[in-house]
N, C-alpha and C positions, 0 to 999 in steps of 0.2 A: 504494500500500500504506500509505504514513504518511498519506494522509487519513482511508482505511476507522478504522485504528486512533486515528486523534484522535478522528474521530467517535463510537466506539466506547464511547472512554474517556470524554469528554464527556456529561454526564447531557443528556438532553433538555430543551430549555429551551418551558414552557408559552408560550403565545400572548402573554399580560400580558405575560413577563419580554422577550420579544421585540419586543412592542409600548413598551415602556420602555427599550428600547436604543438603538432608532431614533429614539425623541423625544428621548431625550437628548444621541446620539451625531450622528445623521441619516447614519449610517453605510447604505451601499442595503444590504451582508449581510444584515442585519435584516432589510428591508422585502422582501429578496427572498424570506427565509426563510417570511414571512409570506404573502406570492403564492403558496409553494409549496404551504402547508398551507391556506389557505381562497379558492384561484383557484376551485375547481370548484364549490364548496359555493355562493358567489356566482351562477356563472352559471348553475347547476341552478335556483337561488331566480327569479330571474328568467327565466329563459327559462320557466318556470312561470306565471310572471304576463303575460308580453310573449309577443315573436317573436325566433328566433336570434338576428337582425342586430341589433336591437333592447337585448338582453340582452346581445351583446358589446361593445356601443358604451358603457351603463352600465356593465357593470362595470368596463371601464378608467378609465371618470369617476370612479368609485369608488376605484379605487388613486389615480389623481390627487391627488382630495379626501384620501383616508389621508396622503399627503404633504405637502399641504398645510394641514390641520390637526390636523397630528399634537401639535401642540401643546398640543389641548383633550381630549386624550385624559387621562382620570384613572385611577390606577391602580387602585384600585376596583370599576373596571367589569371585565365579561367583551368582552374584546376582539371575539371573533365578532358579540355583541350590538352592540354599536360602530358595528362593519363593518357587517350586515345594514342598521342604522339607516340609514347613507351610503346604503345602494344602495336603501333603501325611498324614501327623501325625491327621490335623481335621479331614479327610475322614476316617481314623482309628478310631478313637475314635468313631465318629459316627458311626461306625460300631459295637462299641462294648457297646455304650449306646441301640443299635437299637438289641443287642443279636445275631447280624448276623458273627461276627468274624468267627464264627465256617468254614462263606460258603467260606473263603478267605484261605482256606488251599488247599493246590497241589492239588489236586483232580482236575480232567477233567471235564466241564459240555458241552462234545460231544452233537453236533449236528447232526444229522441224516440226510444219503446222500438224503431221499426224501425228505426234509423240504429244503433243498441248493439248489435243484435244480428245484423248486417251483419257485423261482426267475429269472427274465426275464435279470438284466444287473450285472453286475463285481461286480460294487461298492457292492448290496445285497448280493450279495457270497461272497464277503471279510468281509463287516460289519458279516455275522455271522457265517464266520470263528471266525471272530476276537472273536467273543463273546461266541464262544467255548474254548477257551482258560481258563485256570486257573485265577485267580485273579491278581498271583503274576508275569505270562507268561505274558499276556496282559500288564500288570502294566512295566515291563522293554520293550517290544517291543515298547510301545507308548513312554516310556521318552527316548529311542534309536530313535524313527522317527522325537522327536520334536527337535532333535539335540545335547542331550548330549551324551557324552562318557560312556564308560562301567566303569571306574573310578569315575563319578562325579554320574550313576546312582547309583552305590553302596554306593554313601558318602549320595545322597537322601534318597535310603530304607537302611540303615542302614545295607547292608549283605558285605557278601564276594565278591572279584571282580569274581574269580572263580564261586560264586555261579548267580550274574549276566549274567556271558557269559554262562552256561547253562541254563538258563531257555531261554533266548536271542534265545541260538542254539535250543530251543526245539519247541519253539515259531514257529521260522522260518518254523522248519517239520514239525512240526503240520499245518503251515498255509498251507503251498506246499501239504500238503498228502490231504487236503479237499480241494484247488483250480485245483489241479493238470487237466491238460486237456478243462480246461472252456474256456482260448484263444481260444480254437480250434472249439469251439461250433457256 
């Protein structure tokens, strides 16, 4: 009962104020506080881009990393942005320990209209929309849905903002030109 009510009484502390506790304090409350609010949002981002196994083996590299360079963390920044960035640069690397870098270039991996419409509800016709998409199309439409800006997507993968709102826009055709008509189904 006296936690319910400290919590209660206790305003919510944003991500930053959290993320500035831990690096100051290196207290785990913090870091776990921080697990609790963007554990999912992590491995949703990834297992997006990867495979389960794949996606929960990064993201724990990724709190890792949060721990261990919590140091370079500035307050400044939007922490989630931060975070995604950790878990974009291990998912790279692992990419390129694993020799797959090469499959992560613009190139299309189209899905074929009779394999989409094999599928009985929305969600499967979107999931592999989605996964017709390029690497780097999926990769901005997802960190665009999980709520950031076209500014903070490009300060995460490291492009242009311009090169962001295109792939964003192609993204978007791409998903319409393969969902196009299924409401109606």
């Amino acid at each position: 009962m006296l936690l319910t009510l400290t919590t209660w009484l206790t305003p919510a502390r944003t991500s930053e104020e959290l993320m500035l506790e831990y690096q100051e304090t290196g207290k785990n409350r913090f870091l776990n506080l921080l697990v609790e609010k963007h554990y999912d949002d992590v491995l949703h981002f990834l297992i997006s881009q990867s495979n389960s196994h794949l996606a929960a083996d990064i993201t724990q590299k990724t709190w890792l990393k949060v721990m261990e360079k919590r140091h370079y963390y500035q307050s400044h920044n939007n922490f989630k942005a931060w975070l995604f960035t950790i878990a974009r640069r291990l998912l790279i690397d692992e990419f390129r320990k694993q020799n797959r870098l090469t499959e992560l270039n613009e190139t299309h991996f189209e899905a074929s209209d009779s394999k989409i419409h094999e599928h009985n509800d929305l969600l499967s016709h979107f999931n592999t929309a989605l996964v017709s998409l390029s690497f780097y199309q999926r990769e901005a439409f997802i960190l665009q849905q999980e709520g950031f800006s076209l500014s903070e997507i490009a300060e995460i993968t490291n492009e242009e903002f311009e090169t962001i709102k295109s792939r964003i826009r192609y993204a978007k055709k791409h998903l319409r030109t393969l969902l196009e008509g299924l409401s109606h189904e």
